[in-house]
Each structure stands twice: as structure tokens, then as C-alpha cells.
TIPALO-227923 format. One record per residue: residue number from 1; residue in one letter; z, y, x of N, C-alpha, C in turn. Coordinates in steps of 0.2 Angstrom, whole numbers, plus 5000, padded with zeros to 4 digits. Each point is the difference from the previous one (the first is absolute). Layout:
% residues N
  kolvo  nuti   n_Z   n_Y   n_X  ca_Z  ca_Y  ca_X   c_Z   c_Y   c_X
    NUM     A     Z     Y     X     Z     Y     X     Z     Y     X
...
***
This chain:
% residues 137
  kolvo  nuti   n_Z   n_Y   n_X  ca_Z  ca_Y  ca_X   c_Z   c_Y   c_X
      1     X  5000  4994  5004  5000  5006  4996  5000  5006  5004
      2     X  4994  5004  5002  4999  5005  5002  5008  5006  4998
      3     X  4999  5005  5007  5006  5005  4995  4996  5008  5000
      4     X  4993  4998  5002  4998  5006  4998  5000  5006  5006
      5     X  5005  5000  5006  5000  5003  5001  4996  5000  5007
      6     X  4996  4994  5004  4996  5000  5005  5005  4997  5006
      7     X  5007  5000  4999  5003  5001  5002  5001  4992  5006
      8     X  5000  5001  5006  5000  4993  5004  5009  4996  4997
      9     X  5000  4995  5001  5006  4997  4998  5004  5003  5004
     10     X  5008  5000  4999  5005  4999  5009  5002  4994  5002
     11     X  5000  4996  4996  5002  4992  5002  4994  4994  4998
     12     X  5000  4998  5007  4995  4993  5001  5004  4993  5000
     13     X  5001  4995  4997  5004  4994  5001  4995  4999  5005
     14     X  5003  4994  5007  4995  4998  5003  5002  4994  5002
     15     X  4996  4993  4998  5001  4994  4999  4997  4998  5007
     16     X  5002  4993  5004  4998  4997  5003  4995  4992  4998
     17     X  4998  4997  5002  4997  4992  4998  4998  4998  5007
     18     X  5001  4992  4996  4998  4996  5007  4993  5000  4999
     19     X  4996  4999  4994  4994  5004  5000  4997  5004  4995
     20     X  5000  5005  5004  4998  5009  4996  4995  4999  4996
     21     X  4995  4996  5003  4992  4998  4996  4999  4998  4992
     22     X  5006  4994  4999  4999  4997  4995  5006  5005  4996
     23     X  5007  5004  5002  5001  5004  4995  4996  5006  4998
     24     X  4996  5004  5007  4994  5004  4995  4996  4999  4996
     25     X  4999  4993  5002  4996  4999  4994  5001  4997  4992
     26     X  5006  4998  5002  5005  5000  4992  5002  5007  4998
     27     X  5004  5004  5002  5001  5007  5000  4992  5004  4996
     28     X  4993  5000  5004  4996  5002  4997  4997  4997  4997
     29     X  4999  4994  4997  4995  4995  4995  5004  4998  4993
     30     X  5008  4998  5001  5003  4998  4997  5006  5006  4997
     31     X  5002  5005  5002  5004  5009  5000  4996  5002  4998
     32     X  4996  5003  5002  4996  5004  4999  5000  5006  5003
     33     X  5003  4998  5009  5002  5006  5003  4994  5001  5004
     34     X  4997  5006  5003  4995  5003  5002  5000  4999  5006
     35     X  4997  4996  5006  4999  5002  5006  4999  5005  5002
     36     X  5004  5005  5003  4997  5006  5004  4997  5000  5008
     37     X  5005  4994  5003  4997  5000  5006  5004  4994  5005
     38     X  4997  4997  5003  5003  4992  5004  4997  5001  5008
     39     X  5004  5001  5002  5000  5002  5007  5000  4993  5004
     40     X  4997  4997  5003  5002  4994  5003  5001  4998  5009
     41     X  5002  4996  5002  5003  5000  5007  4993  4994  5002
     42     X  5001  5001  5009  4995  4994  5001  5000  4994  4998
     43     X  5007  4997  5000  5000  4993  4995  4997  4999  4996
     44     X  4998  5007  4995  4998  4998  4994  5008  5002  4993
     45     X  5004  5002  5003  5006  5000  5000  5000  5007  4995
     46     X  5005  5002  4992  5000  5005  4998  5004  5005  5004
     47     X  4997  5005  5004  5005  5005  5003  5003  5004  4995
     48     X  4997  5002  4993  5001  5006  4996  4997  5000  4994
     49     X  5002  5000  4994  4997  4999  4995  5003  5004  4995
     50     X  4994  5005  4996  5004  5005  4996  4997  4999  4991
     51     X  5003  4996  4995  4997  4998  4996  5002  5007  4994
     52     X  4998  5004  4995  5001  5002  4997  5002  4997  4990
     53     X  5003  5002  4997  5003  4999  4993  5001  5007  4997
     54     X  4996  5002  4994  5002  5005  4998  5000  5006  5005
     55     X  5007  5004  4998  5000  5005  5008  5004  4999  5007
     56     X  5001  4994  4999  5006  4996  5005  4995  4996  5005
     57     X  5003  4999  5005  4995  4993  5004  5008  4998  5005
     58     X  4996  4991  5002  5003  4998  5005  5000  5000  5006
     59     X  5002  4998  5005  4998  4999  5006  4999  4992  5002
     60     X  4998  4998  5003  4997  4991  5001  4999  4999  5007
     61     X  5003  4993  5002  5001  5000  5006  4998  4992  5002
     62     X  5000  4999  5007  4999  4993  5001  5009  4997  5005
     63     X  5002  4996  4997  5008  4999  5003  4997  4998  5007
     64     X  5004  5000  5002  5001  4997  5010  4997  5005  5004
     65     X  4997  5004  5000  4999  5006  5004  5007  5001  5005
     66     X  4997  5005  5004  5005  5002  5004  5002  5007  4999
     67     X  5005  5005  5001  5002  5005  4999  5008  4999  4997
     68     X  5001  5010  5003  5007  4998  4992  5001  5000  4994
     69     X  4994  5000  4997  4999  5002  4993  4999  4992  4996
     70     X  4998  4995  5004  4999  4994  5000  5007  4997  5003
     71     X  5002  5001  5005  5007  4996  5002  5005  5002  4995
     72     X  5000  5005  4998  5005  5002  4993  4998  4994  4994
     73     X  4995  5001  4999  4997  4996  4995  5001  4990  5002
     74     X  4999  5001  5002  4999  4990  5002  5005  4997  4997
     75     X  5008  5001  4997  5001  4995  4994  5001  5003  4994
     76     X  4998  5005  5000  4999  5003  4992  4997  4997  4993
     77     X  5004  5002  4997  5000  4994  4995  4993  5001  4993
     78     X  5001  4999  4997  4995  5001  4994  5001  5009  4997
     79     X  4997  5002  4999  5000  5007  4996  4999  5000  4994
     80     X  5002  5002  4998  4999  5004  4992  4995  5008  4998
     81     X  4996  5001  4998  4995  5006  5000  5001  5000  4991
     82     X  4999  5006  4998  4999  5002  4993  4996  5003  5000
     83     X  4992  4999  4995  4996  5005  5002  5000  5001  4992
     84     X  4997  5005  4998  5000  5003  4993  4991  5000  4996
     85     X  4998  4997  4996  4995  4998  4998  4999  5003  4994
     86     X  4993  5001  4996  4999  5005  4996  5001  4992  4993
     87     X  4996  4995  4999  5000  4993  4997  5002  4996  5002
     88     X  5007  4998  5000  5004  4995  5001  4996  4994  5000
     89     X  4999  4998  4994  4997  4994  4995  4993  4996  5005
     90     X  4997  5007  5001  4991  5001  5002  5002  4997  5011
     91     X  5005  5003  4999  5001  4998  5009  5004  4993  5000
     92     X  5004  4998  4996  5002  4993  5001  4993  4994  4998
     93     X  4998  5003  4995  4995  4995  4998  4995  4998  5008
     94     X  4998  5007  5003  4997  5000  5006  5003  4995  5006
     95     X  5007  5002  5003  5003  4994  5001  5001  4995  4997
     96     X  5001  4998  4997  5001  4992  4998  4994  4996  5001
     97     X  4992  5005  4996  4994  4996  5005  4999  4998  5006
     98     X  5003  5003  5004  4997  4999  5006  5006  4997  5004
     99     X  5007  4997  4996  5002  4995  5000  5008  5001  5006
    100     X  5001  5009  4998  5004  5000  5004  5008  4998  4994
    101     X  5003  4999  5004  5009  4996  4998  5004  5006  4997
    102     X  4999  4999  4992  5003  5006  4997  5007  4996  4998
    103     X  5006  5006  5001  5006  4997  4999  5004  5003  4994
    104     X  4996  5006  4998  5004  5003  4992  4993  5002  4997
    105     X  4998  4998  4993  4995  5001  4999  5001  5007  4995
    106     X  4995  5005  5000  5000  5005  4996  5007  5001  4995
    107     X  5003  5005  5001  5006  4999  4998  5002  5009  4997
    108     X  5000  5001  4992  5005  5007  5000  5007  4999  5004
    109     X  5002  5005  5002  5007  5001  5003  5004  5004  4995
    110     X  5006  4999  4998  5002  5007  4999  5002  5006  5002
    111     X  4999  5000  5006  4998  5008  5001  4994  5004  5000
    112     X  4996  4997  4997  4993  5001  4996  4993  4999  5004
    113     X  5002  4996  5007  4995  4998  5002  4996  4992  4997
    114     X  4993  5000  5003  4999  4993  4998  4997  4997  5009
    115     X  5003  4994  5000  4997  4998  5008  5001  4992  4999
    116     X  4998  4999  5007  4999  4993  5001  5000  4999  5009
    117     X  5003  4996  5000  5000  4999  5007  4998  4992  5003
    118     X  4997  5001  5008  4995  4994  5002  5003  5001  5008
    119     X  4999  4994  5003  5002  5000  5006  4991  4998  5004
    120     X  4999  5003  5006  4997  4998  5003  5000  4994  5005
    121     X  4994  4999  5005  4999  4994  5002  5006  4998  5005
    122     X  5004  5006  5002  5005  4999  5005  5007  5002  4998
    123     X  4999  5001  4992  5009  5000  4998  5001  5008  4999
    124     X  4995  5004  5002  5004  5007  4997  4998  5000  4992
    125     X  5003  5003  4998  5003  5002  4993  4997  5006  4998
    126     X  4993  5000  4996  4997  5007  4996  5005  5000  4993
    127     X  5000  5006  4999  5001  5004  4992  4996  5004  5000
    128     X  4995  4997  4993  4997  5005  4996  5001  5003  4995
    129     X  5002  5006  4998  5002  5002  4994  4997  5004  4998
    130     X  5002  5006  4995  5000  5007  4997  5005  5006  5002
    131     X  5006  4998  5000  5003  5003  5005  4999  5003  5005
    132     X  5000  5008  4999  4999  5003  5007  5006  5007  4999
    133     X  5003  4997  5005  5007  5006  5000  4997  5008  5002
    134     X  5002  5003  5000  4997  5008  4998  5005  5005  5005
    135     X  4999  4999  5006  5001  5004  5008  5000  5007  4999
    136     X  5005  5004  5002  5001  5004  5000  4994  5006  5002
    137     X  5001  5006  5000  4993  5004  5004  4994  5000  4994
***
């Protein structure tokens, strides 16, 4: 859900995988998140990957690298991501075909959201909802 204002997000979650390849391409075929750009190492390896959602994007990455932003990372556990979707219904239907592991299916809440949540190929935890808390400024 766009907020209209052009504005760059200030917070990127940024996920690691053993491999990056096969959650971009669950994140873009089966999310419906937008590749904006996949930087890769000689290996073949994701050095950098910036997917976009709405007005939000994440960061993607390939685990085992070296640096400190990878030695921090190396037992970190599953993450949780909430992203905010215009059709709940129309985005769960999209994941389910493409066979990703939904763990709450479309669901009103009562605090007036409607969502549904799926785990990807490596254990993180998406929330898609309606829901979008309302930031100061």
C-alpha cells in the first residue's frame, strides 16, 4: 500500500539464506515482491538483493559469506516480516498456487485487520495483511 508520499522507506528487514536464488524466486513468483536488483559474487553467490512490496522492500542475501554483517548473522534464527497488501484474499490465493506453506489462512482479526500468514522455503515467517499502522510525520 503505497503512502503517497514518494517517500524511500527507513527500515529494510534484511534476511540471509543458504540459498538466495530459490527464495527470490519464491519471494518474486509466489509474494509477489518485485526484484529491483541481485548483485552477485564470483561464485555465483547472492551478494545483495533488494526486492520491493508496496512501498517497503527487503534486503536478500546469500548466508556463509564473510564480513561482519554475515558473522553477526550466521546463527540467526527465522524472522518474522509483516508486509501490508491491498487484497488479502487475491495474494493468498497467489501463494497457495505456487505451493508456498501457508500457516494461517486469510483471517479477520479483531483489530480490524484481515491477514494470513506463510512461512517460506527456509522457516521465515511472512504476514500479509491490511494493517498498516499510521507513523508519525
Amino acid at each position: 500500500m503505497a503512502d503517497g508520499t514518494g517517500a524511500a522507506p527507513s527500515m529494510y528487514p534484511t534476511l540471509l539464506y543458504t540459498d538466495a536464488k530459490a527464495a527470490i524466486s519464491q519471494l518474486t513468483e509466489a509474494l509477489g515482491f518485485t526484484e529491483l536488483a541481485v548483485y552477485e559474487g564470483e561464485d555465483g553467490s547472492v551478494m545483495h538483493a533488494e526486492l520491493a512490496q508496496g512501498n517497503g522492500a527487503v534486503m536478500i542475501g546469500s548466508r556463509g559469506r564473510a564480513g561482519l554483517f554475515a558473522s553477526a548473522m550466521r546463527d540467526a534464527g527465522p524472522t518474522g516480516v509483516y508486509v501490508v497488501v491491498d487484497d488479502v484474499d487475491a495474494h493468498h490465493r497467489r501463494a497457495a498456487a505456487h505451493g508456498v506453506e501457508i500457516l494461517m489462512p486469510p483471517t479477520d482479526q479483531d483489530y480490524g485487520s484481515r491477514d494470513y500468514m506463510a512461512r517460506d522455503t527456509e522457516g521465515n515467517v511472512w504476514s500479509f495483511g491490511t494493517y498498516a499502522p499510521r507513523l508519525p510525520g
